[in-house]
BAPALO-451269 format. One record per atom (N, C-alpha, C): residue number from 0; chain; y, z, x. Coordinates in steps of 0.05 Angstrom, whole numbers. Each point is the difference from the previous one (the first is absolute). Layout:
<pts>
NUM,A,Y,Z,X
...
</pts>
This chain:
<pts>
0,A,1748,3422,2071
0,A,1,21,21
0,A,-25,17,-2
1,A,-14,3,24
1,A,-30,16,6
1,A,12,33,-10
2,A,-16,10,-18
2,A,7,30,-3
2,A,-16,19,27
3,A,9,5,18
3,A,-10,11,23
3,A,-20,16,-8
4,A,-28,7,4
4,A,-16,19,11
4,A,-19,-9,-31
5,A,11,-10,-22
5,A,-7,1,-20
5,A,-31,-16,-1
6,A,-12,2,-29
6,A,-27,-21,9
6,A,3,-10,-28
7,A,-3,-22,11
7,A,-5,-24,-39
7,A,-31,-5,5
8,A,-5,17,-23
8,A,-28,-9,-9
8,A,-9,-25,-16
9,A,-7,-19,-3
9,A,-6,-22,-3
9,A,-26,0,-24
10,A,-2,-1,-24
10,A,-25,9,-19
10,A,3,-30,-9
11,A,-20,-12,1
11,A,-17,-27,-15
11,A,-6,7,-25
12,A,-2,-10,-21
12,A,-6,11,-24
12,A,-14,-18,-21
13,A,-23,-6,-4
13,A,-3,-22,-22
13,A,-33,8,-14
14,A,-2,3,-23
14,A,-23,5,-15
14,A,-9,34,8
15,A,18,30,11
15,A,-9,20,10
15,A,8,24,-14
16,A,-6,-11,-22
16,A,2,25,-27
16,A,-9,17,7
17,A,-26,5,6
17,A,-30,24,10
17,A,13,18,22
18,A,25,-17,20
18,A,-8,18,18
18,A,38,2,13
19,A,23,-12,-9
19,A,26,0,7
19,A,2,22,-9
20,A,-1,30,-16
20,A,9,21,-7
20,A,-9,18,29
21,A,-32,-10,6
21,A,3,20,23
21,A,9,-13,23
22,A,1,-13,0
22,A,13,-12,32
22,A,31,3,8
23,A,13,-3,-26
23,A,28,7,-6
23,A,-1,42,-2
24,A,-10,10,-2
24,A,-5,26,-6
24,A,-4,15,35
25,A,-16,-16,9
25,A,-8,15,34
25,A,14,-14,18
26,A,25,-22,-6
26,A,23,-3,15
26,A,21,22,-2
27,A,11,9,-26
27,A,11,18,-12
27,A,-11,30,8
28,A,-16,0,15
28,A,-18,28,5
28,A,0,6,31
29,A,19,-26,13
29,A,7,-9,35
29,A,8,26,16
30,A,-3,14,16
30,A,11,16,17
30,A,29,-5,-1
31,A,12,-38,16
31,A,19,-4,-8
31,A,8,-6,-13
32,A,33,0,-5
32,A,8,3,-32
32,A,24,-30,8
33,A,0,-19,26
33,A,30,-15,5
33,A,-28,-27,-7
34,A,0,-11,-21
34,A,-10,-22,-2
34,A,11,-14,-30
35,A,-4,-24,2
35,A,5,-15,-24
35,A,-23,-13,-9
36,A,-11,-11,-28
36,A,-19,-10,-16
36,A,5,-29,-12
37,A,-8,-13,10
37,A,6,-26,-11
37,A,-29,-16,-17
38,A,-2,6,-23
38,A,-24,-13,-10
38,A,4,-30,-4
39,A,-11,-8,7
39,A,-5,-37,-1
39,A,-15,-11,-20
40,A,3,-1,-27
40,A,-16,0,-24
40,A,0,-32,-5
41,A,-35,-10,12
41,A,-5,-20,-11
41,A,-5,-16,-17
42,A,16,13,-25
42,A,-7,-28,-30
42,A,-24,13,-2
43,A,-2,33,-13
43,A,-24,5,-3
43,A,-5,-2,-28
44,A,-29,-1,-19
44,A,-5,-2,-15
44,A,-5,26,-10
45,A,-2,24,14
45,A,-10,16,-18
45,A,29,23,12
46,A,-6,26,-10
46,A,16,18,-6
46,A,11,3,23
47,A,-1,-8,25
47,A,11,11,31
47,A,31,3,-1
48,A,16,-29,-11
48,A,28,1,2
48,A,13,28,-17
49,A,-11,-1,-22
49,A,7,26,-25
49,A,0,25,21
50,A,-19,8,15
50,A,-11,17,17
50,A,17,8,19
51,A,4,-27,15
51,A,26,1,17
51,A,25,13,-5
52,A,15,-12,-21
52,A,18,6,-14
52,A,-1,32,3
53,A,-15,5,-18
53,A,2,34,-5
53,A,7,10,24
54,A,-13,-11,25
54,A,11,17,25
54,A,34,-7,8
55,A,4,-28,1
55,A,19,-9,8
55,A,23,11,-16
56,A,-6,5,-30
56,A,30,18,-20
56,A,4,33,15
57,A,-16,6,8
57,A,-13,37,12
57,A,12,1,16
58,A,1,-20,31
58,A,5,9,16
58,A,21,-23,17
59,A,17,9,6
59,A,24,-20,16
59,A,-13,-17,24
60,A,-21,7,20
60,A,-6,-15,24
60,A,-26,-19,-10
61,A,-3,-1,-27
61,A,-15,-14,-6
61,A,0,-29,-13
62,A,-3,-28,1
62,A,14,-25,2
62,A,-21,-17,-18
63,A,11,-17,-12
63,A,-28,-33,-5
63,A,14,-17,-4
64,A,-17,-15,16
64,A,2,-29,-2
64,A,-23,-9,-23
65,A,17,-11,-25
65,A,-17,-21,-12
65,A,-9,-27,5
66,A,-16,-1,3
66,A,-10,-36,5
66,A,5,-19,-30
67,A,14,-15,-12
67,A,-12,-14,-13
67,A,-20,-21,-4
68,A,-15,2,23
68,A,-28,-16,1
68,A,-11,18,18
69,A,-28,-14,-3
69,A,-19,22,27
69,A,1,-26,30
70,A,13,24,19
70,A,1,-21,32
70,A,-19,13,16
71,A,-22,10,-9
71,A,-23,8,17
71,A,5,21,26
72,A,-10,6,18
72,A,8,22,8
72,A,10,-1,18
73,A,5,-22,18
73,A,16,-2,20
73,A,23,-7,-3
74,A,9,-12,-16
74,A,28,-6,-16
74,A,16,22,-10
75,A,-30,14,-10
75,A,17,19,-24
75,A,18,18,23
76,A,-17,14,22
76,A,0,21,24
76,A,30,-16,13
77,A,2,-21,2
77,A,18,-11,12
77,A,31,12,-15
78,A,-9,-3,-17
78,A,29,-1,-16
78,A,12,31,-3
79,A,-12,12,1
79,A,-9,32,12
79,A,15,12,25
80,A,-7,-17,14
80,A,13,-5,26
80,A,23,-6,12
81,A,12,-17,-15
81,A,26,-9,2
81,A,18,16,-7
82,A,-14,22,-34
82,A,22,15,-9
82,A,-8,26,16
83,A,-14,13,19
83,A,4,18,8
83,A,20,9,22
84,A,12,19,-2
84,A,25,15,11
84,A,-13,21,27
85,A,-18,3,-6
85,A,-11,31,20
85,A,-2,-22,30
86,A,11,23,16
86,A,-9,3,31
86,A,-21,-17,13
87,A,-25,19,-17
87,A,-32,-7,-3
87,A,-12,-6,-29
88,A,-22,-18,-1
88,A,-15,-17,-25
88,A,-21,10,10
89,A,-12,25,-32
89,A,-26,-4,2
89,A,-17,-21,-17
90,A,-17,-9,6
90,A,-14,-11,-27
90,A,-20,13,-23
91,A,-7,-11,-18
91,A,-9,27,-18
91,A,-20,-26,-26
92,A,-18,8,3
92,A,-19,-20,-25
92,A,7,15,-24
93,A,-11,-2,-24
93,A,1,10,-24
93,A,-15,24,-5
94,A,-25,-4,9
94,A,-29,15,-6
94,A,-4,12,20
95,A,9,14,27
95,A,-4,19,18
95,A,14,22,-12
96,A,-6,24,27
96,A,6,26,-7
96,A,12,7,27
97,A,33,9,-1
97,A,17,15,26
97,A,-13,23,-2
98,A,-8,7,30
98,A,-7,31,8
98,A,37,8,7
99,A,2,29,-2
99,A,29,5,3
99,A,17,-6,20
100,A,-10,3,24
100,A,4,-1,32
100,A,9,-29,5
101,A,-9,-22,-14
101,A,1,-35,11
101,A,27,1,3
102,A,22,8,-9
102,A,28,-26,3
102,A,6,23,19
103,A,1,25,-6
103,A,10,23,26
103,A,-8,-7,30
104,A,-28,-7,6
104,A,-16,-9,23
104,A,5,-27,6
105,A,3,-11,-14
105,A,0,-28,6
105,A,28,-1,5
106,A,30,12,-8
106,A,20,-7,0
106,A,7,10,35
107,A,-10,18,1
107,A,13,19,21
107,A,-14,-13,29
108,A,-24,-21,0
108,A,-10,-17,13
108,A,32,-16,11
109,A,2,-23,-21
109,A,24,-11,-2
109,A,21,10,16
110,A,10,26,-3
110,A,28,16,5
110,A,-4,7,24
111,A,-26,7,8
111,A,4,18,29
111,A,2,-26,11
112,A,-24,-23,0
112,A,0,-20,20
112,A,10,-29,-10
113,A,27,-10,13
113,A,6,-28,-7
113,A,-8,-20,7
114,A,-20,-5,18
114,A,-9,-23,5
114,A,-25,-5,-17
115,A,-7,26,-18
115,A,-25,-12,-17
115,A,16,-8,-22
116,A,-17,-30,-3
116,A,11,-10,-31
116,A,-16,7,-29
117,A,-36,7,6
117,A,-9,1,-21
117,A,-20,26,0
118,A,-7,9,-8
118,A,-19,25,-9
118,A,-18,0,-18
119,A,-20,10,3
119,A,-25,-8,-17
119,A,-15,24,2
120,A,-25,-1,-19
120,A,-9,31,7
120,A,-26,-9,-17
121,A,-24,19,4
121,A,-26,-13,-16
121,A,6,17,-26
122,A,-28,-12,-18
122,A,-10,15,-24
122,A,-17,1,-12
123,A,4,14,-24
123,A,-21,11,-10
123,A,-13,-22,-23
124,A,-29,-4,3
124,A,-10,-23,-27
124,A,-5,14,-17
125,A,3,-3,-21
125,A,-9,17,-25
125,A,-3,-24,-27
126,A,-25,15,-11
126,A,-12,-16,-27
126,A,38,-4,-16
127,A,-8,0,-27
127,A,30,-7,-12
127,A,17,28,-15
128,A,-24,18,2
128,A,10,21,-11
128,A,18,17,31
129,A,-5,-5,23
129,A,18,7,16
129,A,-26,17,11
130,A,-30,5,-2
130,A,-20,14,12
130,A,-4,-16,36
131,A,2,17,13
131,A,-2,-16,34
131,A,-23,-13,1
132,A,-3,-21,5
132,A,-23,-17,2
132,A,-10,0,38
133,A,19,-9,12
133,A,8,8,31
133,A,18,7,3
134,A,-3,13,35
134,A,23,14,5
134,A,14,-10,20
135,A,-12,-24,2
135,A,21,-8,12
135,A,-3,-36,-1
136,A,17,-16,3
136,A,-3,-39,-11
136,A,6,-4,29
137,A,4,13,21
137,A,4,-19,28
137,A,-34,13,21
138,A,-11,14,-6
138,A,-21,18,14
138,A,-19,-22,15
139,A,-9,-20,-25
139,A,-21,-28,16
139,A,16,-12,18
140,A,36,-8,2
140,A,16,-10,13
140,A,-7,8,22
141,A,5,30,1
141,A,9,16,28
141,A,-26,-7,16
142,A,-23,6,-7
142,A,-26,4,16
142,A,-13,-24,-4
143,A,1,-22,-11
143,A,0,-28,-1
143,A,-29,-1,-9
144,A,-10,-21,-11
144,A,-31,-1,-11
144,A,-7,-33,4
145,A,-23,-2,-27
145,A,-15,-34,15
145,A,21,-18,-10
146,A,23,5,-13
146,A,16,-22,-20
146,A,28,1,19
147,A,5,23,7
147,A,22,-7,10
147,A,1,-2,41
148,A,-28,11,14
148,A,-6,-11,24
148,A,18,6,20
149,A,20,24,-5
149,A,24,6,11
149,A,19,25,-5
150,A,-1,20,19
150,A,14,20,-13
150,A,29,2,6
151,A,17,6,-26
151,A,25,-8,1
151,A,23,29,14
152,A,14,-6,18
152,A,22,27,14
152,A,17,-2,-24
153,A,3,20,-24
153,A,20,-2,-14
153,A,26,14,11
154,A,3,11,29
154,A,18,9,13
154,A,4,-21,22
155,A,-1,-26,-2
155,A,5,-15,12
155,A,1,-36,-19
156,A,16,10,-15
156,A,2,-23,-25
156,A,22,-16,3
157,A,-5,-24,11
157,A,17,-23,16
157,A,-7,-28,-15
158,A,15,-21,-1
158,A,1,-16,-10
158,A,-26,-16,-2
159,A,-18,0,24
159,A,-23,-16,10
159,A,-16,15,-6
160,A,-10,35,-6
160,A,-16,5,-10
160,A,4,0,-43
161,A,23,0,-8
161,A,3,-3,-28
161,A,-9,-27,-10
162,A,3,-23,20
162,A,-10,-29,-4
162,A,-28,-5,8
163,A,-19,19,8
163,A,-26,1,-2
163,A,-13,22,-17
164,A,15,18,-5
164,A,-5,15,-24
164,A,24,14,-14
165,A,11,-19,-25
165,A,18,17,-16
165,A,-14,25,-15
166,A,2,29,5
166,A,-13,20,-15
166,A,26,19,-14
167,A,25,-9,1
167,A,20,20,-13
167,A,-2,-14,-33
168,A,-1,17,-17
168,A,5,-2,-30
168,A,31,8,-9
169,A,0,-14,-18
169,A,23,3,-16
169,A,11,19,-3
170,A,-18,22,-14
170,A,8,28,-9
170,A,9,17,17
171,A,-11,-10,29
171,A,1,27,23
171,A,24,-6,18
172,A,15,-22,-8
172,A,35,-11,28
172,A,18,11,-20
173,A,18,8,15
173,A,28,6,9
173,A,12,-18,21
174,A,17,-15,-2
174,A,16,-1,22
174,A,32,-1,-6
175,A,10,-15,19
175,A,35,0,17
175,A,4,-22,-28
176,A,28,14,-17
176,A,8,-31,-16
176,A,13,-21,23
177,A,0,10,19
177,A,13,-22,25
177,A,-26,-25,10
178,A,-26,6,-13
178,A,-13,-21,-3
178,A,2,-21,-22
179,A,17,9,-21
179,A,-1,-24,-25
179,A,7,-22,14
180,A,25,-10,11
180,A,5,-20,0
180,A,-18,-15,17
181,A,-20,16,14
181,A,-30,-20,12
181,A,-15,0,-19
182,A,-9,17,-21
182,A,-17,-3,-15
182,A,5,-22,-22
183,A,20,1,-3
183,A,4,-24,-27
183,A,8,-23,8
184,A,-6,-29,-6
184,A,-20,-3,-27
184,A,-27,3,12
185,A,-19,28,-16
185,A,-22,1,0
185,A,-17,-30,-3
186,A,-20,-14,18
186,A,-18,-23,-10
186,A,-5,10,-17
187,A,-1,-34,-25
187,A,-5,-1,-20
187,A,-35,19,-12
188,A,-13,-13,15
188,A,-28,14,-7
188,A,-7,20,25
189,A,7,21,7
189,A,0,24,17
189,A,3,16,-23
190,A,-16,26,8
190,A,-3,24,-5
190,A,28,18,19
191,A,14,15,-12
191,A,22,12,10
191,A,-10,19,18
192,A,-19,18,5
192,A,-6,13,8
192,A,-18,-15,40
193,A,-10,-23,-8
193,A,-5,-14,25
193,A,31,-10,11
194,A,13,-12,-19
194,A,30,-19,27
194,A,15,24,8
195,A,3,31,-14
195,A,21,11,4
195,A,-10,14,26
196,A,-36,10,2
196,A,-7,19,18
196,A,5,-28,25
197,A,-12,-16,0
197,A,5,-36,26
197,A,35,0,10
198,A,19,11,-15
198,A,28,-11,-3
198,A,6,29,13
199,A,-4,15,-11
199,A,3,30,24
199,A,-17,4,28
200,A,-16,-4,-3
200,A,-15,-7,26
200,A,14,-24,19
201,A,5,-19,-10
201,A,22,-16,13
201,A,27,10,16
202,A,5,8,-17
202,A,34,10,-2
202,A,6,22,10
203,A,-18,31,-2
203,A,4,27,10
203,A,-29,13,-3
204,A,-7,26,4
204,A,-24,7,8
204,A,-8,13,-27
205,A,-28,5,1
205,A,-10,12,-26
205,A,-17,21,3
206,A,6,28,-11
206,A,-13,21,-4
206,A,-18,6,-20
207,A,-32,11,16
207,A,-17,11,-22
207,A,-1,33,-4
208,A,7,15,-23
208,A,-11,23,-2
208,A,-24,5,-12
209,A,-20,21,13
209,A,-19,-4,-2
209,A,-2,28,-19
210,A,6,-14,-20
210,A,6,15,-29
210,A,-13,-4,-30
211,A,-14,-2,-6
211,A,-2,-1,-30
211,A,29,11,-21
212,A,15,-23,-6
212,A,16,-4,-10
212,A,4,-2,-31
213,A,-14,-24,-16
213,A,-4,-3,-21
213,A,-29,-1,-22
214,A,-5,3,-17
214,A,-26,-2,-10
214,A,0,-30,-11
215,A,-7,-20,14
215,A,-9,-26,-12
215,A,-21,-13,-18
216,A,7,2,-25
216,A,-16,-10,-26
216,A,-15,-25,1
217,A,-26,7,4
217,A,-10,-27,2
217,A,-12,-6,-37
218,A,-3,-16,-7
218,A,-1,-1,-27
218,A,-3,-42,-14
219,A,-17,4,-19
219,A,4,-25,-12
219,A,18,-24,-2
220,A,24,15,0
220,A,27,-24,-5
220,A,9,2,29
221,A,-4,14,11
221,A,24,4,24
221,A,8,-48,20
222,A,18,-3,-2
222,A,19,-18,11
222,A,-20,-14,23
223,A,6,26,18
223,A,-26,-5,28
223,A,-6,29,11
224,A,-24,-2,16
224,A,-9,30,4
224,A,-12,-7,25
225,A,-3,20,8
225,A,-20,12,27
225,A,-31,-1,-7
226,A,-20,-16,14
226,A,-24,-6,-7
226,A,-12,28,1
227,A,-13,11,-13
227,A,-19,32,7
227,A,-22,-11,13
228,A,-11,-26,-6
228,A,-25,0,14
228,A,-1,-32,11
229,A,10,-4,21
229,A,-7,-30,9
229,A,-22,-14,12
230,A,-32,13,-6
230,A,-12,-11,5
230,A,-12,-5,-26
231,A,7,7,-25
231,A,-13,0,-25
231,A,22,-37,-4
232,A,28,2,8
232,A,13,-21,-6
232,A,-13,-21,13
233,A,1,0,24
233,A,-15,-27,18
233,A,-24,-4,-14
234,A,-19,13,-7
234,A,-25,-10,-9
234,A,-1,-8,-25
235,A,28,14,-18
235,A,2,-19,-23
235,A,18,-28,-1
236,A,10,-5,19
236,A,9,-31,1
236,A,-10,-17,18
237,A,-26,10,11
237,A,-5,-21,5
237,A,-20,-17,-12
238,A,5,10,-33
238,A,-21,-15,-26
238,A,24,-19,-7
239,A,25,15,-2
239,A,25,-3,-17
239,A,-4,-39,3
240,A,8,-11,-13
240,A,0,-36,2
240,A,30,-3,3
241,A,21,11,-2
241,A,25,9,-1
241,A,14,14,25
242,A,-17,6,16
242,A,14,15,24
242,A,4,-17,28
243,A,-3,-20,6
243,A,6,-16,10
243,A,31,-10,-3
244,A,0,-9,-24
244,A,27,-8,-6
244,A,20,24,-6
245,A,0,20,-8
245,A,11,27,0
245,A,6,5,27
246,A,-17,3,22
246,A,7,10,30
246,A,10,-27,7
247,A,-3,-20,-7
247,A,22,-31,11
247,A,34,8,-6
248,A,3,3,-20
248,A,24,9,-7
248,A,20,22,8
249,A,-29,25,6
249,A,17,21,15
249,A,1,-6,32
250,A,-17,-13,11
250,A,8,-8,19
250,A,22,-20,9
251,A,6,-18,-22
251,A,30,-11,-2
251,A,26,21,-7
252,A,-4,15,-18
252,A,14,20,0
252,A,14,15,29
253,A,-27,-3,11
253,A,5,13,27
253,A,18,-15,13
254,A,-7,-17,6
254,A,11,-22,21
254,A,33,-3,-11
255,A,3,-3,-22
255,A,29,-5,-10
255,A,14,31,2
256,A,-16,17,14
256,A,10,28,-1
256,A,14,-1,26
257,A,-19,-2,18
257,A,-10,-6,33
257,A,34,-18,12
258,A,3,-27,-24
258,A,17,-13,10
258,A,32,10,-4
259,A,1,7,-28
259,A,32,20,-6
259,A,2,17,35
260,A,-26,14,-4
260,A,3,18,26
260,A,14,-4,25
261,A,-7,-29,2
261,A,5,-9,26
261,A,25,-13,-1
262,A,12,-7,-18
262,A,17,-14,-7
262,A,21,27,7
263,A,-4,23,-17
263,A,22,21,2
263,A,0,10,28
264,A,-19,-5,20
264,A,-1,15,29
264,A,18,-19,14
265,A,-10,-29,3
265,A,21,-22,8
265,A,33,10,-7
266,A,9,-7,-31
266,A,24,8,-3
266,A,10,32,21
267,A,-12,20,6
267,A,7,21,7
267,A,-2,-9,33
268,A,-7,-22,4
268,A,-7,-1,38
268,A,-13,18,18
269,A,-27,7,-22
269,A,-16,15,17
269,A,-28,-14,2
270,A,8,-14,18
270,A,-22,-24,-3
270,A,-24,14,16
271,A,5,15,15
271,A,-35,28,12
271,A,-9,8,-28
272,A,2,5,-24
272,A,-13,-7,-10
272,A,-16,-20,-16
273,A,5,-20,7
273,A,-9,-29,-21
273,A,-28,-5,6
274,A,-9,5,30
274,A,-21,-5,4
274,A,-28,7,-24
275,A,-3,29,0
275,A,-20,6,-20
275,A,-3,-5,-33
276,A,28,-10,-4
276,A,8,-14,-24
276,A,-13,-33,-2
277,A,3,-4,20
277,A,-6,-32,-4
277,A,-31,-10,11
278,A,-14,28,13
278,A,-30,2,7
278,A,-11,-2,-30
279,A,9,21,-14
279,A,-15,3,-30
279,A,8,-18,-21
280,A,20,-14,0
280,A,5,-32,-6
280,A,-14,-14,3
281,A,-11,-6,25
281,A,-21,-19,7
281,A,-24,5,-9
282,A,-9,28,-2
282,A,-24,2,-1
282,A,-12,1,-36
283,A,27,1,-5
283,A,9,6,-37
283,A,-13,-36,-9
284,A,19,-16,7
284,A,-8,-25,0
284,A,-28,-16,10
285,A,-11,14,21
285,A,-26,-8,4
285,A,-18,7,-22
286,A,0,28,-1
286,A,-21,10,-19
286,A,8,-6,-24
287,A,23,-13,-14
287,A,-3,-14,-20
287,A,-6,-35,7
288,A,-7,-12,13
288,A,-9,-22,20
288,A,-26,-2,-15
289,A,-14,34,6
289,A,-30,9,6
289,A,-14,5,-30
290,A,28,13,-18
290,A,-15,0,-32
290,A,0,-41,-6
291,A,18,-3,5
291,A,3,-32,-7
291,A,-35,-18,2
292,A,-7,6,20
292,A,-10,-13,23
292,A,-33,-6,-10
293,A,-14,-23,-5
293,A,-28,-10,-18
293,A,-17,-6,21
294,A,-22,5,-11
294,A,-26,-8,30
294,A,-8,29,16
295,A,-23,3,9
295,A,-4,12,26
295,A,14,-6,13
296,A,5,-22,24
296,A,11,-1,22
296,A,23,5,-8
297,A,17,-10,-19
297,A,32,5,7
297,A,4,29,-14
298,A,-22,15,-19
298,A,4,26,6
298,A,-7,21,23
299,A,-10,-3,21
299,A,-11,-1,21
299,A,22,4,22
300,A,11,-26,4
300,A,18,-8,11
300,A,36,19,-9
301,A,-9,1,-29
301,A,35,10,0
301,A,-5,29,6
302,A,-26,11,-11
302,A,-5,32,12
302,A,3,1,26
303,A,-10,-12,15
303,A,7,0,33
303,A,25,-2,10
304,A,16,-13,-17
304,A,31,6,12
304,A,5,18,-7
305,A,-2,23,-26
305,A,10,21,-6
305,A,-6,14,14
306,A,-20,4,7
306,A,-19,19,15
306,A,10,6,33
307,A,13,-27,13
307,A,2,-2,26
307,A,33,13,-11
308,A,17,-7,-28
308,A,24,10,8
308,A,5,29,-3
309,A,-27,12,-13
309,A,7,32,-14
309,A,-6,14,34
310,A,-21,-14,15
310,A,-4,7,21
310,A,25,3,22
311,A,13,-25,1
311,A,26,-5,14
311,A,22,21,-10
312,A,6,5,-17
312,A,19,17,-20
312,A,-7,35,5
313,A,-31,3,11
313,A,-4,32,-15
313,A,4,13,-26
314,A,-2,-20,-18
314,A,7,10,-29
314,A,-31,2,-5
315,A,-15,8,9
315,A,-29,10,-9
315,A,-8,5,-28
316,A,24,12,-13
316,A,-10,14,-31
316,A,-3,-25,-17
317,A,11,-24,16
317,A,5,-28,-15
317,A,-33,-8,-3
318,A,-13,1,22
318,A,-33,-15,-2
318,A,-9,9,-22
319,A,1,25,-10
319,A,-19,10,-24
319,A,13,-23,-25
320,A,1,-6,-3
320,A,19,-13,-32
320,A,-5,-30,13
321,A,-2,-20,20
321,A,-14,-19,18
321,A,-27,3,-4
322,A,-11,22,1
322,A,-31,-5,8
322,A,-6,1,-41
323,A,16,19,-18
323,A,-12,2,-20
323,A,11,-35,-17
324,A,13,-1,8
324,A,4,-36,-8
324,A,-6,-18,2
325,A,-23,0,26
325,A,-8,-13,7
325,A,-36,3,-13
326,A,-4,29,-4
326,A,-19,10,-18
326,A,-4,-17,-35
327,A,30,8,-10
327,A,8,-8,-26
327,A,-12,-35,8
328,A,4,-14,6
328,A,4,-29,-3
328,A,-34,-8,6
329,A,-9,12,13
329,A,-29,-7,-1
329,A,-25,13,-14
330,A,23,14,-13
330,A,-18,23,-26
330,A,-5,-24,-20
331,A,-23,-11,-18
331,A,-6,-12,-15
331,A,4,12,-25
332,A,9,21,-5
332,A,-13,17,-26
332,A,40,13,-5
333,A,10,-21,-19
333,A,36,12,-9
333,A,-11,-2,-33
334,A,23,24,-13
334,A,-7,-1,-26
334,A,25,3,-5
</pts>
């Protein structure tokens, strides 16, 4: 039974000795006080579970799940999921920092309006000590630049613009626990933070507050992060001898993402949306066609289909990552 109004926070936990005291500390420091803690402790090696503990004996709304093996992070988050009770699920990494206001703002999103299912809000980058690096991780989004070729309405976030650009993070959703039973079983190799923001966008509408919310730790170990500088990245892989087959895979990733998707819209008989699902299917499968693909002409040739479908589609932000692939493969010089 859903505890009405309540929020299950959702904490991932694995190797975050350095940084679970404060992250657990500026939840506990919440405006609101109706939430529950569910730490998801992955078979960590170092002091995090011990850590846990100490909170979990302290305080009653505080929970763990032990793993006896490590299930990586989409597994782990899953299982997280299942046992939560609250209303609303926020999600919560190890190594960020809650500003006080997030579950109060974000909940009352939720409460006033029922047809939104998910909520999201930007943030803050900061080195590892929690110093602001930027002030804001969606800013290049909004006003669009040479990589992304497209500026995104984050007050107009619909299924067909999330499938040409997923930009919601993990740390920053809340939504309806009346989405689990669409969200689970999470694809195997998906990031929780891409199928759940695609699966709400599907299913009910999604709110941005245009908030600085949390302080996000960018740092050495971190799981996965927000690039600070993506033109320093592009120019370093396209030496990489490795990134070819790395973006092959996430682009399979994708596609096996793409298809659950479509699979769960069918079952629901909302077949108005399948269309843009099964555009980026196709085009998922070409451009892995196009890494496949030996020779000038038949690389030539398979760029020209991509090119005529990114055109057909309006997924524009798609050509940049096309044209640099097409760069990568005739670069002579991989190390």
């Amino acid at each position: 039974m859903l505890l009405k109004n309540k929020t299950s926070i959702i904490l991932t936990a694995y190797n975050g000795e350095k940084y679970i005291r404060e992250q657990i500390e500026s939840i506990l420091a919440q405006t609101s006080k109706d939430w529950e803690l569910i730490i998801c402790e992955d078979h960590s090696s170092d002091s995090t579970l011990k850590i846990a503990e100490e909170y979990a004996d302290k305080y009653d709304n505080i929970s763990i799940i032990k793993n006896e093996k490590n299930l990586g992070l989409t597994e782990n988050f899953a299982k997280g999921l299942i046992c939560a009770n609250g209303e609303f699920i926020a999600v919560c990494d190890v190594d960020d920092y809650w500003l006080p206001e997030k579950i109060e703002l974000q909940s009352k999103i939720l409460k006033e309006h029922k047809d939104i299912g998910l909520v999201y809000h930007d943030v803050y980058i900061t080195d590892e000590n929690l110093r602001i690096q930027k002030k804001s991780s969606l800013r290049k989004i909004l006003r669009g630049n040479i990589f992304s070729l497209h500026r995104v309405n984050v007050n107009k976030d619909n299924l067909e613009s999330l499938i040409r650009t997923n930009h919601i993070t993990a740390p920053t959703i809340m939504f309806r626990a009346s989405l689990k039973e669409k969200i689970l079983p999470i694809p195997k190799n998906s990031l929780q933070d891409m199928w759940i923001g695609l699966i709400a966008a599907a299913f009910s509408k999604i709110y941005f507050i245009d908030k600085q919310l949390i302080k996000y730790r960018q740092h050495g170990d971190n799981m996965v992060g927000i690039k600070i500088n993506g033109y320093k990245y592009y120019f370093k892989n396209l030496f990489n001898k490795n990134f070819l087959s790395l973006y092959r895979q996430t682009l399979k990733n994708y596609l096996e993402r793409m298809t659950a998707l479509r699979k769960k819209i069918l079952e629901a008989n909302k077949t108005n949306l399948v269309s843009p699902v099964e555009q980026k299917e196709k085009y998922l499968k070409n451009l892995i066609d196009f890494l496949d693909s030996q020779g000038i002409i038949q690389n030539l040739k398979k760029f020209l289909i991509c090119a005529k479908q990114i055109k057909k589609s309006r997924q524009t932000n798609n050509f940049h990552m096309l044209i640099y692939c097409l760069l990568y493969k005739i670069n002579p010089i991989k190390f």
